[in-house]
C-alpha positions as CSV (number, residue, x, y, z in Angstrom):
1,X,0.0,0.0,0.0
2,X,2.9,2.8,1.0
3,X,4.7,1.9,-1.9
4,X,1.4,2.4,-4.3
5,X,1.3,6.0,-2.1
6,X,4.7,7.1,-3.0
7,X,4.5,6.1,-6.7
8,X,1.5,8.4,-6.7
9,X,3.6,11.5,-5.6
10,X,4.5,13.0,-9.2
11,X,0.7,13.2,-9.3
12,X,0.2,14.2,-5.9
13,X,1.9,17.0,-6.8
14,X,-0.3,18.0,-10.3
15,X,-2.8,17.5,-8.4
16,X,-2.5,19.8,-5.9
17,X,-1.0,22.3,-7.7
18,X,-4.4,22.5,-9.3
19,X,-6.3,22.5,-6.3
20,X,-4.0,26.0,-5.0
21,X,-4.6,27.5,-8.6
22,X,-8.1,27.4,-8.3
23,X,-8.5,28.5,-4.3
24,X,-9.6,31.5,-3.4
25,X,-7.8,33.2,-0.7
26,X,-9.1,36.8,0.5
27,X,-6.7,39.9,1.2
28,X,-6.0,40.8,5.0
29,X,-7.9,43.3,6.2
30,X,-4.9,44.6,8.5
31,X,-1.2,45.1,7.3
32,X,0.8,41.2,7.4
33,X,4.2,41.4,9.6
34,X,4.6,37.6,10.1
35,X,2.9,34.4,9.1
36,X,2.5,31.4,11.6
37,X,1.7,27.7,10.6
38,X,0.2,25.6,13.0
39,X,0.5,21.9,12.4
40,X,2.6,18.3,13.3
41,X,3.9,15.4,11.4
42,X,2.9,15.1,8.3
43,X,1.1,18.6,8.1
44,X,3.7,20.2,10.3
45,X,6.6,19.3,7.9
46,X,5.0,20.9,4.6
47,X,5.5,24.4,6.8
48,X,9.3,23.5,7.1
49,X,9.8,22.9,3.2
50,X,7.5,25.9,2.7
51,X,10.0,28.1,5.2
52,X,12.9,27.1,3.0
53,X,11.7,27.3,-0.5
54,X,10.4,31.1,0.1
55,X,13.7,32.1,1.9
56,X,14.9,33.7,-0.4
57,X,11.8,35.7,-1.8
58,X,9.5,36.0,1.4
59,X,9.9,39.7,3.1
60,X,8.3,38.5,6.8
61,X,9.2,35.6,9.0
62,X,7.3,32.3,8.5
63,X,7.1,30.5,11.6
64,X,5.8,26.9,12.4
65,X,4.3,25.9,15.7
66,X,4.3,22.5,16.3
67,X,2.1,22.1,19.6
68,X,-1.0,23.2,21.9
69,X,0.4,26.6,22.5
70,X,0.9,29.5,20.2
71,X,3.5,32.6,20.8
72,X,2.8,36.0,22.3
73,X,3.7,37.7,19.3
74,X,0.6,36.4,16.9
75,X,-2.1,39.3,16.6
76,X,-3.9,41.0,13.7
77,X,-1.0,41.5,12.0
78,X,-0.2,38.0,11.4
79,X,-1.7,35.2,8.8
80,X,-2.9,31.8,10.5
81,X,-2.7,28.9,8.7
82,X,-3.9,26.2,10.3
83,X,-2.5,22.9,8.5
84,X,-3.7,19.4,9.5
85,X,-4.6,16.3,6.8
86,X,-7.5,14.7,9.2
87,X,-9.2,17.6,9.8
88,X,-8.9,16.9,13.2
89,X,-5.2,16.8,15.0
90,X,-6.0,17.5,18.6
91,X,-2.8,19.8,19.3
92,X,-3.5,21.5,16.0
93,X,-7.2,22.2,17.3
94,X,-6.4,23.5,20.4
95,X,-4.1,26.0,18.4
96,X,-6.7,26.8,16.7
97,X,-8.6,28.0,19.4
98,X,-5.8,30.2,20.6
99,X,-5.6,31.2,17.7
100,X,-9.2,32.8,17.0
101,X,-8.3,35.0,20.3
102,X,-5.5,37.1,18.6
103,X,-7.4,38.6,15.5
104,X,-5.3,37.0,13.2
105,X,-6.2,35.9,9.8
106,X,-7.1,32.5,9.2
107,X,-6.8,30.2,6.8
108,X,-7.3,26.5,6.9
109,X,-5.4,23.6,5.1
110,X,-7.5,19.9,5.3
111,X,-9.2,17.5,3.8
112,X,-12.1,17.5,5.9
113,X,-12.6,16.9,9.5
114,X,-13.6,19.7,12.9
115,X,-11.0,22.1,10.4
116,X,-13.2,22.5,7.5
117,X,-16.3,22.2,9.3
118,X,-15.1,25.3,11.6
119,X,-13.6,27.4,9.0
120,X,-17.2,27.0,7.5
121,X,-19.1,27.9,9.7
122,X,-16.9,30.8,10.9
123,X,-16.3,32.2,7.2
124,X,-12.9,31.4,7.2
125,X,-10.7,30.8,4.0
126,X,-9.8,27.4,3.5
127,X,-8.3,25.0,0.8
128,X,-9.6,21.4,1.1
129,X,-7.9,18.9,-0.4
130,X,-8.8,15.1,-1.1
131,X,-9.3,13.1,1.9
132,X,-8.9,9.5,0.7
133,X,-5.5,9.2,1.0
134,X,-4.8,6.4,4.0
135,X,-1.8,7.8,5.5
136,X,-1.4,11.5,6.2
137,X,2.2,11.2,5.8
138,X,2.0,10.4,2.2
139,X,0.0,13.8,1.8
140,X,3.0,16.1,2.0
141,X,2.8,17.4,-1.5
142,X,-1.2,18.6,-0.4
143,X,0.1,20.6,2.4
144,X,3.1,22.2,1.5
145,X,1.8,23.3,-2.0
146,X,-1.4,24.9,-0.7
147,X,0.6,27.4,1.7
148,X,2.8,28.2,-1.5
149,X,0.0,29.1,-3.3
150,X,-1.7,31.2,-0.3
151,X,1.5,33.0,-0.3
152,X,1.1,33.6,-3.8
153,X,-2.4,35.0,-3.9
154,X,-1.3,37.2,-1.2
155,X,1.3,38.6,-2.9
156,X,4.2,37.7,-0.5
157,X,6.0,35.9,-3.1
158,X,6.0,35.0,-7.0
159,X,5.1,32.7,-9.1
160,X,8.5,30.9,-9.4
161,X,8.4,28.9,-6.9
162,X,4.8,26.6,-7.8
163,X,6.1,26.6,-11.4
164,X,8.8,25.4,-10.3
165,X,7.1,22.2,-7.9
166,X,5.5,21.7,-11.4
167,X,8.3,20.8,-13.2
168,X,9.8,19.3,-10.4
169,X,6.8,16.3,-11.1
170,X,9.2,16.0,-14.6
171,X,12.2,15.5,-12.4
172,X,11.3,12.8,-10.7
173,X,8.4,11.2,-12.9
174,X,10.5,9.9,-15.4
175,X,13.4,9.2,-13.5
176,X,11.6,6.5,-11.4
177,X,13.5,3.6,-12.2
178,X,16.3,4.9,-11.4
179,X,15.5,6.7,-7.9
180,X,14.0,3.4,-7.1
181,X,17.5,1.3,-8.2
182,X,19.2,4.0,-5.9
183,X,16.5,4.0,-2.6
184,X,17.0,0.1,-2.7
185,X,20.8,0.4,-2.4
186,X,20.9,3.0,-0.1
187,X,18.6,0.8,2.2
188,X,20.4,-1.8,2.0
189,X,23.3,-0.2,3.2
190,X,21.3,0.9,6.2
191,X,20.1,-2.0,7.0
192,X,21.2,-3.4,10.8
193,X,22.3,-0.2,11.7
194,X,21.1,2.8,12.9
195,X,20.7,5.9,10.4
196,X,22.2,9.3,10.7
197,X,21.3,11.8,8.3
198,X,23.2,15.0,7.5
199,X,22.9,17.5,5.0
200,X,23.3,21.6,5.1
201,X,21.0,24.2,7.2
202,X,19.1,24.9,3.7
203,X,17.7,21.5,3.4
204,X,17.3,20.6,7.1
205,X,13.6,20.1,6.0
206,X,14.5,17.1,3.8
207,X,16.1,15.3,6.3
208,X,13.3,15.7,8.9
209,X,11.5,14.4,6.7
210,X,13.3,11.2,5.7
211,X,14.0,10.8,9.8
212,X,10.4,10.4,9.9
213,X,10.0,8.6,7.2
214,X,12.2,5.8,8.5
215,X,10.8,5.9,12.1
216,X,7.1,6.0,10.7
217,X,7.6,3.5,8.0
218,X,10.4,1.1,8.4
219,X,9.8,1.5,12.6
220,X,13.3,2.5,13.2
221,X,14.8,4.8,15.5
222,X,17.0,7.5,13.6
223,X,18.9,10.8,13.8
224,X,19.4,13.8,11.5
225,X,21.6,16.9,11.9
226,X,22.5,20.1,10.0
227,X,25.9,21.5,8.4
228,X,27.8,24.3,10.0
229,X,25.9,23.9,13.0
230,X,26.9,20.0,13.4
231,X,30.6,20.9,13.3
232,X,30.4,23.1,16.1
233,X,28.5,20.0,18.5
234,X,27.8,16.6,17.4
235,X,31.4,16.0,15.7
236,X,33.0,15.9,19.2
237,X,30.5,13.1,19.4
238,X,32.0,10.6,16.4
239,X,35.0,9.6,19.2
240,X,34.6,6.0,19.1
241,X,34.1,3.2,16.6
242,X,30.2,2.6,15.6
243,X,29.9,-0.1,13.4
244,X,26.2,-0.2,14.1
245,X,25.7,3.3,12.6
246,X,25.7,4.2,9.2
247,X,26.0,7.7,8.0
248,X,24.2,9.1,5.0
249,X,25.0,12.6,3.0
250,X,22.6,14.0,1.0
251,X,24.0,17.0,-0.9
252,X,23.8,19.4,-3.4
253,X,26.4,20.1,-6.8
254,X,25.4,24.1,-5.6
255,X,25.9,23.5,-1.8
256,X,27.5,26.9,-0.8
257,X,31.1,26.1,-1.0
258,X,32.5,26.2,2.6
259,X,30.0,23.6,3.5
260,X,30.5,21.5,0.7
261,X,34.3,21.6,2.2
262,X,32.7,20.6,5.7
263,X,31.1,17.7,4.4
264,X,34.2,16.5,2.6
265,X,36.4,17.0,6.0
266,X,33.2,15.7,7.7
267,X,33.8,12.3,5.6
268,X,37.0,11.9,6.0
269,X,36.5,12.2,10.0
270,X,33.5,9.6,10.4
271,X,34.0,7.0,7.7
272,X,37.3,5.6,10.1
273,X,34.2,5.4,12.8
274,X,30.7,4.7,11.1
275,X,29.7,1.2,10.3
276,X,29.3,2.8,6.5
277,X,29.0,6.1,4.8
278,X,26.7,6.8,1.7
279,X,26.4,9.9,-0.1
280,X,23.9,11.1,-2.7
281,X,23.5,14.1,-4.6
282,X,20.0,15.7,-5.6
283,X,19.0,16.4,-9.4
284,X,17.0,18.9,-10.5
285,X,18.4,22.3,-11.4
286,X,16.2,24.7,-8.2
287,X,15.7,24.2,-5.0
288,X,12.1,23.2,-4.9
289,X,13.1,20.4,-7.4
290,X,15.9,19.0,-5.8
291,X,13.8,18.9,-2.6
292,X,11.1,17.1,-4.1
293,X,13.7,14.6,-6.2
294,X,15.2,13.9,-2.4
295,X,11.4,13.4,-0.7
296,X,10.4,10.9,-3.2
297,X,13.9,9.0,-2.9
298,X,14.1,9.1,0.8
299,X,10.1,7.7,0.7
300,X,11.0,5.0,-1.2
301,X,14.6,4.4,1.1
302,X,12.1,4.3,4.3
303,X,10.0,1.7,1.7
304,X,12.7,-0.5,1.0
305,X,13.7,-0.4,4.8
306,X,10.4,-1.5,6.0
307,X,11.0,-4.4,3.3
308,X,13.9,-6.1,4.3
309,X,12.9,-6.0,8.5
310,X,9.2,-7.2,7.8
311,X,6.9,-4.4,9.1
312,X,3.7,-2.6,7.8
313,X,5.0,-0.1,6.5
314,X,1.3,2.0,6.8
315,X,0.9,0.5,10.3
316,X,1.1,3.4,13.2
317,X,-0.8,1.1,16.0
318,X,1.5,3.1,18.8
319,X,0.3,6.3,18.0
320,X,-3.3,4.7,17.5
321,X,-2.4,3.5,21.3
322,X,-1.3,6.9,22.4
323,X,-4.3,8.5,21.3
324,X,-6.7,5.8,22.6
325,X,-4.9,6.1,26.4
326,X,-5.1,10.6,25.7
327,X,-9.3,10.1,24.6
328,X,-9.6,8.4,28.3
329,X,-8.1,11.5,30.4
């Protein structure tokens, strides 16, 4: 079933770049300072890709909350999205709430669920997407497209960047085989040990999202970290032989060059230590491309992981747990 889901990305993506052309998001009534997504997992990571794709372009901070609360700082002045697949996240909800309190503008991201119905019946903007996907997870492509295109209709940033995810679906569609021939050795590499991710500060999203990925889908513990800020911390940390770690890379041919040079010192430093060390490059020629070239190679990695140590790969039956033991309090 997950790897149906994940061949179904490319048109994930046309998909909901149609659904954001065709939504209708209203101006602010009161001048925009900052914007503030609210949403976890699966939701909650589209606002991280978003954050780094419009980095460049974006002229006020977009922030992501990733819990019950939400900061001092949000008032009229700020755009809420509120981002959640179900419809019905409970820490996303409880945002929510908060969130009505401040005067900020909202606008809602689901496919259904106490979001839509809300946003409804307060006359709040929101963008529904489908809801028959079986994993939220495997919606990211929903969620992180439909807050590009609010920022577009809102005029915080061009068109670039959503013609761009469309011809990232190129990018990836029709080099399938060959992601897959790569995901499958890179898994297999990983397999019996425990994955640590790296890759630069620009792309920090990507690797949250494989982390996930593998803990989600293959049930597997993992760790990610970001270059500089990983030189200045966890390299202390590679001391020892770990043959039961293996270290993967994934970079960029346009990583800014004095990080490029910290990955290759980097290398040299932990392949003496790490069980093994793997390093892939992106393709695509922007950044939204080789993002979504990376998601749909990491998906399938996590896939192939889940594979070889025998697990359902859809299967989430401790969160199910941890939700069932929250309804009785």
């Amino acid at each position: 079933m997950m790897d149906t889901l994940i061949d179904r990305f490319p048109a994930q993506l046309k998909e909901a770049l149609e659904i954001g052309k065709a939504a209708t998001v209203t101006a602010p009534t009161q001048p925009i300072n900052k914007i503030y997504v609210a949403g976890l997992g699966g939701s909650g990571i589209g606002g991280d890709f978003v954050a780094e794709m419009i980095k460049d372009e974006c002229k006020v901070p977009y922030l992501i909350g990733k819990g019950y609360s939400i900061p001092s700082y949000i008032d009229e002045n700020t755009i809420a999205i509120i981002s959640s697949y179900s419809g019905n996240t409970e820490e996303t909800l409880t945002a929510f709430d908060l969130l009505e309190k401040t005067g900020a503008k909202i606008i809602c991201i689901a496919s259904g669920g106490k979001v839509i119905a809300r946003a409804k019946e307060a006359g709040y903007d929101y963008i529904q997407v489908p809801g028959d996907w079986p994993s939220p997870r495997a919606c990211l492509g929903f969620s992180l497209v439909q807050q590009i295109y609010v920022l577009e209709k809102l005029g915080f940033i061009s068109a670039t960047i959503s013609a761009q995810i469309k011809t990232s679906i190129d990018v990836i569609k029709y080099d399938q085989d060959d992601i897959k021939a790569e995901a499958k050795k890179i898994a297999t590499k990983l397999y019996g040990k425990t994955p640590v991710i790296y890759t630069t500060d620009r792309m920090e999203s990507v690797a949250v999202r494989l982390r996930q990925q593998i803990n989600e889908n293959a049930k597997l513990l993992c760790w990610h970290h970001v270059i500089p800020e990983m030189n200045h911390n966890e390299l202390v940390g590679w001391k020892a032989k770990r043959s039961d770690i293996a270290v993967l890379y994934l970079r960029n041919k346009d990583d800014f060059k004095r990080n490029a040079t910290r990955i290759d010192i980097n290398k040299t430093i932990i392949s003496k230590l790490a069980g093994d060390v793997i390093e892939v490059y992106s393709k695509g020629k922007s950044l939204p491309e080789k993002m979504m070239y990376f998601v749909n190679l990491g998906d399938w990695v996590s896939w192939y992981m889940s594979e070889m140590h025998g697990v359902d790969s859809i299967e989430v039956d401790v969160i199910d747990y941890l939700k069932g033991e929250l309804a009785k309090v």
